[in-house]
C-alpha positions as CSV (number, residue, x, y, z in Angstrom):
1,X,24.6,29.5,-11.6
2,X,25.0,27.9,-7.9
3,X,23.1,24.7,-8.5
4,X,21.4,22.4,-6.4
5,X,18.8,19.4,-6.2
6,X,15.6,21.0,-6.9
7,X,13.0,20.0,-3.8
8,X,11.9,16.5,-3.4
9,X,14.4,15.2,-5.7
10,X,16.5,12.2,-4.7
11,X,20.0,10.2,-6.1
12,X,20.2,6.5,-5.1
13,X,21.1,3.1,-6.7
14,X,19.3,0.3,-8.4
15,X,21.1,-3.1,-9.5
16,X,23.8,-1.1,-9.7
17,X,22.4,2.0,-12.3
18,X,22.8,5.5,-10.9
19,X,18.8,7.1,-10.9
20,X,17.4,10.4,-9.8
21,X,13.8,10.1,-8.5
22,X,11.3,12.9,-7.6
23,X,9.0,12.4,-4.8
24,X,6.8,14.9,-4.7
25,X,3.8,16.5,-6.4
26,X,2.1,14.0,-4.6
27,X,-1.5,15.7,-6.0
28,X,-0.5,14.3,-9.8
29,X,2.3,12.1,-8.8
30,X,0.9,9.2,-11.3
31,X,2.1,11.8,-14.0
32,X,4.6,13.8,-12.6
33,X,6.8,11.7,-10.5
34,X,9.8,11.0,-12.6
35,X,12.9,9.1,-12.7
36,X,16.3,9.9,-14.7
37,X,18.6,7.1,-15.3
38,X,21.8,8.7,-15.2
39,X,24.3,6.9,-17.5
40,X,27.4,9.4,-16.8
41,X,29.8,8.5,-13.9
42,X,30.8,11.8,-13.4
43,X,27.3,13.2,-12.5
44,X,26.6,11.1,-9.3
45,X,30.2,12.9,-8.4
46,X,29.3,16.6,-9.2
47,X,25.9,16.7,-7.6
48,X,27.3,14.9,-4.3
49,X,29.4,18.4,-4.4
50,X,26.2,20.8,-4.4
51,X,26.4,22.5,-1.1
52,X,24.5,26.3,-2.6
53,X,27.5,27.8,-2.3
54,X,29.8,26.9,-5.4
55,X,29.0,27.7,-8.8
56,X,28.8,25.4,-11.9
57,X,31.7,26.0,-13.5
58,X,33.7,26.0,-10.8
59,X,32.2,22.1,-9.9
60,X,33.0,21.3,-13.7
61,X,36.5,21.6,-12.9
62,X,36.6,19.9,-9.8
63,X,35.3,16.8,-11.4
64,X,36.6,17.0,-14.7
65,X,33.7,17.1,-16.9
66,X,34.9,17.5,-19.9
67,X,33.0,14.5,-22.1
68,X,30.5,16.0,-24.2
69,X,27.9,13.2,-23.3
70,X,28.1,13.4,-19.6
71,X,27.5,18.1,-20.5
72,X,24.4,17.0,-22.4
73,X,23.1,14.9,-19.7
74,X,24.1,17.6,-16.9
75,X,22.3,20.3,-19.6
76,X,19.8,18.0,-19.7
77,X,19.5,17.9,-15.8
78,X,19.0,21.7,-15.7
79,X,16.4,22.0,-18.3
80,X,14.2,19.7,-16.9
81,X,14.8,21.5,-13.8
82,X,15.9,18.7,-11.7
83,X,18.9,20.7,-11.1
84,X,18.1,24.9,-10.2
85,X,20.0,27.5,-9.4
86,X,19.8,27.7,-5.2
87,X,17.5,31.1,-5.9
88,X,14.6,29.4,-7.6
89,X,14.7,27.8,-4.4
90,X,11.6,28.5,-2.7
91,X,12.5,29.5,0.7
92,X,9.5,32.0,2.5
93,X,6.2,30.3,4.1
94,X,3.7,30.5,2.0
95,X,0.1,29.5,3.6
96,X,-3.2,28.3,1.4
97,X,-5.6,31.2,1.0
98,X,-8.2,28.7,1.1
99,X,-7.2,25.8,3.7
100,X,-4.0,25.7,6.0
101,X,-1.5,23.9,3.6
102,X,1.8,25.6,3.8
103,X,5.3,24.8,2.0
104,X,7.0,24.0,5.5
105,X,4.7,20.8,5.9
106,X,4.7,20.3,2.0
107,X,7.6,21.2,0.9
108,X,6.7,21.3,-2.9
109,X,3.7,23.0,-2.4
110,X,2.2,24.3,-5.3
111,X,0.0,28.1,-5.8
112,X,-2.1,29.3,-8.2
113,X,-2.3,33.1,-9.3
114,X,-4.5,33.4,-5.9
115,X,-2.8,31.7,-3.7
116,X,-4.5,28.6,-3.9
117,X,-3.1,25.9,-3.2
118,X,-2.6,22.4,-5.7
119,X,-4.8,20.3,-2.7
120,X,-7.7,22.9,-3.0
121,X,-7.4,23.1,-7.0
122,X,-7.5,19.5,-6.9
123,X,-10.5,18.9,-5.1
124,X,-11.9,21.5,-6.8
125,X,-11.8,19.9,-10.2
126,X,-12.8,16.8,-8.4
127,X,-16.2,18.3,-7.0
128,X,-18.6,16.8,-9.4
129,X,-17.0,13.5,-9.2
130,X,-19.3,10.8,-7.5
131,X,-18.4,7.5,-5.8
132,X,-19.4,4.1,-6.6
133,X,-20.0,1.7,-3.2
134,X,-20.2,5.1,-1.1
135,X,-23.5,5.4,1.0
136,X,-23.8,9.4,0.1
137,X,-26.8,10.1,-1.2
138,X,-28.5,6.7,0.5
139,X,-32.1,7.5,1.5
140,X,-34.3,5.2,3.6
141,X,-35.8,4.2,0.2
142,X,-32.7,2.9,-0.9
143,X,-31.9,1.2,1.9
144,X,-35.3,-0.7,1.7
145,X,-34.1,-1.9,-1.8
146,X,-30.5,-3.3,0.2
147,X,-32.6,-5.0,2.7
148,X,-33.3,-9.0,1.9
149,X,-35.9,-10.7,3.9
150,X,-33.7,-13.7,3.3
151,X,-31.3,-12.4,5.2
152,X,-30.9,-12.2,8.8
153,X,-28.7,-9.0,8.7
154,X,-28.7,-5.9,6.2
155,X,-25.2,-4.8,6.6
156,X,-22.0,-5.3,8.9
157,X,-20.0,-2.1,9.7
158,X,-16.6,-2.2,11.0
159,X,-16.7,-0.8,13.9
160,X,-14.2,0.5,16.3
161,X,-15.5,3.1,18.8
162,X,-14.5,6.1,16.8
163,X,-16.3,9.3,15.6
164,X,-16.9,7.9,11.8
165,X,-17.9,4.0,12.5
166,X,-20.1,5.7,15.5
167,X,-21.6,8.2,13.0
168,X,-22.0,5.2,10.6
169,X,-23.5,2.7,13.3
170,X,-26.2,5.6,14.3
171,X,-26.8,6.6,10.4
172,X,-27.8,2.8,9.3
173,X,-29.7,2.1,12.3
174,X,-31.6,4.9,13.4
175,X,-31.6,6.6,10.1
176,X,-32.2,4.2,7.6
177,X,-33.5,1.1,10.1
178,X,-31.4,-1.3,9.1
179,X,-30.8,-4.4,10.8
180,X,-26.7,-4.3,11.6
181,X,-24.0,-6.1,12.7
182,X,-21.3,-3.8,14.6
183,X,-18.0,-5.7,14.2
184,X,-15.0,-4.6,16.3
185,X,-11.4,-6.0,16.5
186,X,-10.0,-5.8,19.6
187,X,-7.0,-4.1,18.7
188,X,-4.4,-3.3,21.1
189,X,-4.2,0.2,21.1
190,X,-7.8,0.9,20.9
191,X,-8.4,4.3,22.6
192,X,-9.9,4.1,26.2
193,X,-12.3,6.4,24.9
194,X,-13.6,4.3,22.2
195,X,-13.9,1.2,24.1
196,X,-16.1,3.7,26.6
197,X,-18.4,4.5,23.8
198,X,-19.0,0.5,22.1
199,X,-20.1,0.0,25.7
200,X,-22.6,3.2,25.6
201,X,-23.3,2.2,21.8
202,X,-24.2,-1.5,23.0
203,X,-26.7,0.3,25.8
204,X,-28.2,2.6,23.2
205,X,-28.8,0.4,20.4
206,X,-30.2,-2.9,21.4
207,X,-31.2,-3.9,18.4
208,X,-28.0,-4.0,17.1
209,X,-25.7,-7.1,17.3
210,X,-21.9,-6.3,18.6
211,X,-19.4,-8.8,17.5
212,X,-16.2,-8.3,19.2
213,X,-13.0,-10.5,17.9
214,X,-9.6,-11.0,19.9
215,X,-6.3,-11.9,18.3
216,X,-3.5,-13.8,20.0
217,X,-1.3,-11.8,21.4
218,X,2.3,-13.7,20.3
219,X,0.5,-13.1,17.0
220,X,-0.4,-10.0,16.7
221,X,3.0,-8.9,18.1
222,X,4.8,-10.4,15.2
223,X,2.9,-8.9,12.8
224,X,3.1,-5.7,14.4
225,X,6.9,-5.7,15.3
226,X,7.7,-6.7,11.9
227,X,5.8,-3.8,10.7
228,X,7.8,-1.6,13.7
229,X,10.9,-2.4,11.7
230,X,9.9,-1.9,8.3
231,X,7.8,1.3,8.5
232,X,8.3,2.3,11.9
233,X,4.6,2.2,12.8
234,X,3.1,-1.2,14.2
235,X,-0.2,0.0,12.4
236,X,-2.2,-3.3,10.5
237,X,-5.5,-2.1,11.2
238,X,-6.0,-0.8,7.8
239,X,-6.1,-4.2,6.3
240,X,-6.9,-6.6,9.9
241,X,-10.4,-5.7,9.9
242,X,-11.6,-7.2,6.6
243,X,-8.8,-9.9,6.8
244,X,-11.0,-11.1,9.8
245,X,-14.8,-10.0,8.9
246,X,-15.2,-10.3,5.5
247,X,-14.8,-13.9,5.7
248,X,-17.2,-13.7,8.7
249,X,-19.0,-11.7,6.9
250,X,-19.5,-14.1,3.9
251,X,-20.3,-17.2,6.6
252,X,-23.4,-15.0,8.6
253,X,-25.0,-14.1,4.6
254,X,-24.4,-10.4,5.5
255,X,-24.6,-8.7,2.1
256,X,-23.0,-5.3,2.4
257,X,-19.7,-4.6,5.0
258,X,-19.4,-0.8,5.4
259,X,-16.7,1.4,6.4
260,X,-16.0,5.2,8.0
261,X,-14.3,6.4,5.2
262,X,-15.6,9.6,4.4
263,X,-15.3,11.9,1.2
264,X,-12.3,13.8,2.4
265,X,-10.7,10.1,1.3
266,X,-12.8,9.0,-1.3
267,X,-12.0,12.5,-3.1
268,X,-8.2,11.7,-3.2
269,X,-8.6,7.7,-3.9
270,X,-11.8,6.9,-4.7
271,X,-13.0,5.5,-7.9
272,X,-14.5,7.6,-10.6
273,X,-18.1,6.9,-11.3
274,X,-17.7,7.9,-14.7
275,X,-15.4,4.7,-15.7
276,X,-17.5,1.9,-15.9
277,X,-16.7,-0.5,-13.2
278,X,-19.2,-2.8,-11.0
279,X,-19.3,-2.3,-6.9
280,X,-18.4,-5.6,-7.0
281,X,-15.5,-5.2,-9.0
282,X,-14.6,-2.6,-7.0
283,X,-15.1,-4.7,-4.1
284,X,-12.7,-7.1,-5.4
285,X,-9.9,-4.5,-5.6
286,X,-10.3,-4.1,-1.8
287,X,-10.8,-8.1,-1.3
288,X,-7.2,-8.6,-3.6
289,X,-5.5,-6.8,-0.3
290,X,-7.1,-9.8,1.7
291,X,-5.9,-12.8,-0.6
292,X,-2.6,-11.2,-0.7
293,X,-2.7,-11.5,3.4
294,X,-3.2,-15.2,2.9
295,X,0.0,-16.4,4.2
296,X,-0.2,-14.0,7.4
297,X,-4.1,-15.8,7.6
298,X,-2.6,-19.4,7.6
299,X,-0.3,-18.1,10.6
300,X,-3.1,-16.4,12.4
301,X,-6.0,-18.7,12.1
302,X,-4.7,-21.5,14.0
303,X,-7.1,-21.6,16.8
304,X,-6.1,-21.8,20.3
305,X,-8.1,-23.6,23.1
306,X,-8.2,-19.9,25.6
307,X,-8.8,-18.1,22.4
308,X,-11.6,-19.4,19.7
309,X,-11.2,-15.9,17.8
310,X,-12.9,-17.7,14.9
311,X,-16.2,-18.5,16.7
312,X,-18.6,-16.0,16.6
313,X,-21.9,-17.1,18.8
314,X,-20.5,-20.5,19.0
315,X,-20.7,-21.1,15.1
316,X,-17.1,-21.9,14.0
317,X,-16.1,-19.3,11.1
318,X,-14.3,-21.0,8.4
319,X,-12.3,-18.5,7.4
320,X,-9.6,-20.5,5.0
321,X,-12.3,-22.2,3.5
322,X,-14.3,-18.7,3.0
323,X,-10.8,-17.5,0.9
324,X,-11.7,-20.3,-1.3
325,X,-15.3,-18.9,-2.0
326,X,-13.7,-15.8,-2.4
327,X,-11.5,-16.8,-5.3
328,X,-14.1,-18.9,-6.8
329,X,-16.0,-16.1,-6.8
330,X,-13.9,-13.4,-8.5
331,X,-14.5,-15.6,-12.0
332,X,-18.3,-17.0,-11.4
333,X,-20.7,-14.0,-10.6
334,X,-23.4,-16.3,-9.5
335,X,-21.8,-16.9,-6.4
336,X,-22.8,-14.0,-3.8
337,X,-20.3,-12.5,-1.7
338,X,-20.4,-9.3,0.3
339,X,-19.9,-5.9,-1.3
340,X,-17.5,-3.1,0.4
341,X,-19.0,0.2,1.1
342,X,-17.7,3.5,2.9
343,X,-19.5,6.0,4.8
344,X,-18.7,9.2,2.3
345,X,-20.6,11.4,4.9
346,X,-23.9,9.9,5.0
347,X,-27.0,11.3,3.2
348,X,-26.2,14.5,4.6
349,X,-23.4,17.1,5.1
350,X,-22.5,17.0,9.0
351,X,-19.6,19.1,9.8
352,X,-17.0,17.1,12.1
353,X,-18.7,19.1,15.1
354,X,-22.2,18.3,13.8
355,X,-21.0,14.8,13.7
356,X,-19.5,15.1,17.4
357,X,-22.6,16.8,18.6
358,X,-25.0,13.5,17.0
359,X,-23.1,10.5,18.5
360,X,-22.6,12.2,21.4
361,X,-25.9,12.6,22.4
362,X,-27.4,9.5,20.9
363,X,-24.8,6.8,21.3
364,X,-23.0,8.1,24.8
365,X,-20.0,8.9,22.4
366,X,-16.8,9.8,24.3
367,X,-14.6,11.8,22.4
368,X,-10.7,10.7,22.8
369,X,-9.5,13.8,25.0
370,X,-10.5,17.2,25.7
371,X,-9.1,19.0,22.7
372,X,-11.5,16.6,20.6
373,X,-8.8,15.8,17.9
374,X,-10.8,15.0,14.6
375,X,-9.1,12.1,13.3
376,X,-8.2,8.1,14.0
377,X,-10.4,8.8,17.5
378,X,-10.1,5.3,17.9
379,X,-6.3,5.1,18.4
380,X,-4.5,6.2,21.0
381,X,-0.8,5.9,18.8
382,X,-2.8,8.5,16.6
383,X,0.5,11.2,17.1
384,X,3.2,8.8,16.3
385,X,1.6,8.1,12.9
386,X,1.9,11.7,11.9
387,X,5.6,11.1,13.4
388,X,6.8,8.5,11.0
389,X,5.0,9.5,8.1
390,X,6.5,12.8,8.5
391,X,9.8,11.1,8.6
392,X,9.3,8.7,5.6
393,X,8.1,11.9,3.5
394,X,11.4,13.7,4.7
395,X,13.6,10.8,3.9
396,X,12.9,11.2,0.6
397,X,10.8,7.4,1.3
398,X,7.4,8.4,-0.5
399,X,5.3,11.4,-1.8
400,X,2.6,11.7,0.6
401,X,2.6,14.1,3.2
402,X,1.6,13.1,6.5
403,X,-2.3,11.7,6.1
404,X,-3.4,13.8,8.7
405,X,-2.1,17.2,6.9
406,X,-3.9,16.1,3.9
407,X,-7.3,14.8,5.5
408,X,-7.6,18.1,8.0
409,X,-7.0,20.4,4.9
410,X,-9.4,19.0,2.8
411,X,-11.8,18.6,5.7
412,X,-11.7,22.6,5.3
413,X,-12.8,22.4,1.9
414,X,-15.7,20.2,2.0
415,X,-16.5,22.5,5.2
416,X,-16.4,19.5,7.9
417,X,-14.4,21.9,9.9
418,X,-13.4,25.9,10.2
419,X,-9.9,26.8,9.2
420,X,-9.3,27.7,12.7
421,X,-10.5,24.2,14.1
422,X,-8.2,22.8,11.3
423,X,-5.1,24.8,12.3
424,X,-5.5,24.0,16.1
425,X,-5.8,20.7,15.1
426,X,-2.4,21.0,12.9
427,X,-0.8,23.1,16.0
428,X,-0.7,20.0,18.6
429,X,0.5,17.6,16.2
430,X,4.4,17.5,16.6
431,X,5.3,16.0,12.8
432,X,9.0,16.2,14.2
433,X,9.5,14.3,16.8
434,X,8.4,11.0,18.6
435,X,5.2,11.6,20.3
436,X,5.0,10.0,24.2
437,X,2.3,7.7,23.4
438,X,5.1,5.7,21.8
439,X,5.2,4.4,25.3
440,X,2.5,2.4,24.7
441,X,4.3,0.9,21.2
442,X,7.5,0.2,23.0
443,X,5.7,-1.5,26.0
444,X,3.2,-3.8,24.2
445,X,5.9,-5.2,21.6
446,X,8.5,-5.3,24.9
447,X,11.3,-2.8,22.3
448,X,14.2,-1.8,23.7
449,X,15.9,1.6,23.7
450,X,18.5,0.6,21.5
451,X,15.0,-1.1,18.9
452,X,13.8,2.1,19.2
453,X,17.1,3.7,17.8
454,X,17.5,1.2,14.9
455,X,13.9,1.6,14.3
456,X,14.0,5.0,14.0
457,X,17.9,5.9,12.7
């Protein structure tokens, strides 16, 4: 036997205790990943010695292992196939015969007897599985149940210019007549496109009311440096936008704040219908991510006399005090406060160009270039997210593949896309190196070369 790490397995140290972790499997990590505490000395010692060319018993000699307890827990090793001879080593591409996955993007990929690939299998079992707080399956009637004639608004989407908000804004409105408020942070490296299309959207839909908020800059840096340096991404959009409007949100009585996620996401994270859980507990799960911000709010909300970010139509927006309602209102369910919900794809079953061809032609949509890439069409660092996620997932950092991988693939499942659309997609996305629209990263948050090699070392 020539032995070596099997794939996605990774040695490192915790408070001083020697552990081998696997990241991968990412489809049933919650029971897959595992973790060996190795309590021999000698094993950190052989396995730093793996190089696929020497065998196992020459490596025995070389580091002595003679102890019966460290040969059981090196036996152990190899049953549990942590540790594989170098030819079960899966080494030729092997491509999805349903999607585009392949084991050089995933390198644990799994197959079926046909070829299928774990993503596909997964989503496959997953099929049936319906979404609580997901607008699929809303129809005008339903929405006429949301609506409150108390209310001065029906719902608030967060909007941001991009193909799924733009889908959303068009769905509520023209779809299901709801009266909306389209709520847009100003983030810095909003696409020129999408800031293009709120203006068309704002033209189209007059009976819609745009709220647009602006951050401090010295503010918004910090944050985003200090993410830089951790993660190497300044990305804190995922969390920003309800940090700032669901407070709002709560202030303007809007019951309902929806999102663009679709059911390409909801599939691999949503919440299972058949477990009996409220939308407004599941709300709350989202609204924890906000409480836990609260010291980052604090920081932020300090209001500035060029820039009253907190005043929306000249009403001052409370939004410390809203955190309190918040809180209150996770124990008393009297109190009302917004519930979260995400796009899931509408009523219907558009296809990404279906989708395209709709907001294009009713909201003065711009897509972000003219390949018409799929995803994040509101961003213009788009690339160098599949950059560093590619990294962290090569550095052994986490078990997710790239998002982007994941999301286009399972877009060909659910038939949003063709598998050639999917793969062209996949094609102009360099996963190995930084894209050039780091430019715009390394000029905003004024990074040197030399960040830029720490950063990324």
């Amino acid at each position: 036997m020539i032995p070596v790490l099997n794939v996605r397995w990774k040695l490192y140290q915790k408070n001083n205790v020697n552990i081998l972790k696997y990241y991968g499997d990412y489809i049933n990590y919650k029971k897959m990943t595992k973790e060996y505490e190795i309590s021999s000395p000698v094993i950190p010692e052989i396995l730093s010695k793996f190089d696929g060319i020497t065998d196992i018993d020459t490596l025995k000699k070389d580091v002595s292992l003679s102890d019966s307890s460290d040969i059981q827990e090196l036996e152990e090793l190899i049953k549990n196939k942590v540790i594989v001879d170098v030819s079960e080593l899966q080494t030729d591409y092997r491509e999805c015969t349903q999607c585009a996955n392949n084991n050089k993007l995933i390198l644990d990929l799994g197959f079926d007897e046909n070829g299928v690939c774990d993503y596909c299998n997964h989503y496959k079992k997953n099929a049936q599985i319906e979404y609580k707080n997901s607008l699929k399956g809303l129809s005008v009637q339903d929405a006429d149940v949301l609506k409150d004639s108390n209310n001065e608004y029906d719902a608030m989407i967060l909007y941001t210019g991009g193909k799924d908000s733009s889908l959303l804004l068009w769905h509520l409105t023209k779809n299901l007549g709801m009266r909306v408020v389209a709520a847009t942070w100003n983030m810095p490296f909003m696409s020129d496109s999408a800031r293009k299309s709120i203006e068309n959207a704002k033209k189209r839909l007059p009976e819609v009311k745009f709220i647009e908020v602006t951050l401090p800059d010295d503010q918004v840096i910090a944050m985003m440096k200090a993410s830089m340096y951790e993660k190497g991404l300044p990305c804190i959009c995922h969390f920003m936008a309800k940090l700032i409007f669901y407070p709002i949100a709560i202030e303007m009585k809007i019951p309902y704040i929806v999102d663009g996620v679709e059911e390409i996401q909801t599939t691999m994270f949503g919440t299972n219908s058949n477990v009996e859980v409220s939308e407004r507990d599941i709300t709350f799960a989202e609204v924890m991510k906000i409480l836990r911000s609260e010291p980052f709010l604090k920081r932020v909300t300090k209001p500035t006399k060029d820039q009253p970010y907190y005043s929306i139509d000249g009403v001052k927006i409370d939004i410390l005090k809203n955190q309190d309602i918040i809180k209150k209102a996770f124990f008393d369910t009297s109190i009302k406060v917004p519930i979260i919900k995400h796009l899931a794809n509408c009523t219907e079953r558009y296809t990404w160009h279906e989708a395209i061809d709709i907001i294009k032609n009713n909201l003065g949509w711009q897509p972000p270039d003219e390949n018409e890439s799929f995803l994040h069409t509101s961003c213009k660092i788009e690339y160098l997210m599949d950059y560093t996620q590619m990294r962290q997932y090569l550095k052994l950092e986490t078990s997710e593949p790239p998002e982007s991988i994941i999301q286009l693939n399972a877009g060909i499942y659910y038939n949003y896309l063709s598998r050639d659309a999917a793969k062209k997609d996949l094609s102009r996305r360099d996963y190995f190196k930084a894209h050039e629209c780091i430019k715009y990263v390394k000029d905003y948050l004024s990074l040197s070369e030399d960040a830029l090699k720490v950063i990324y070392s």
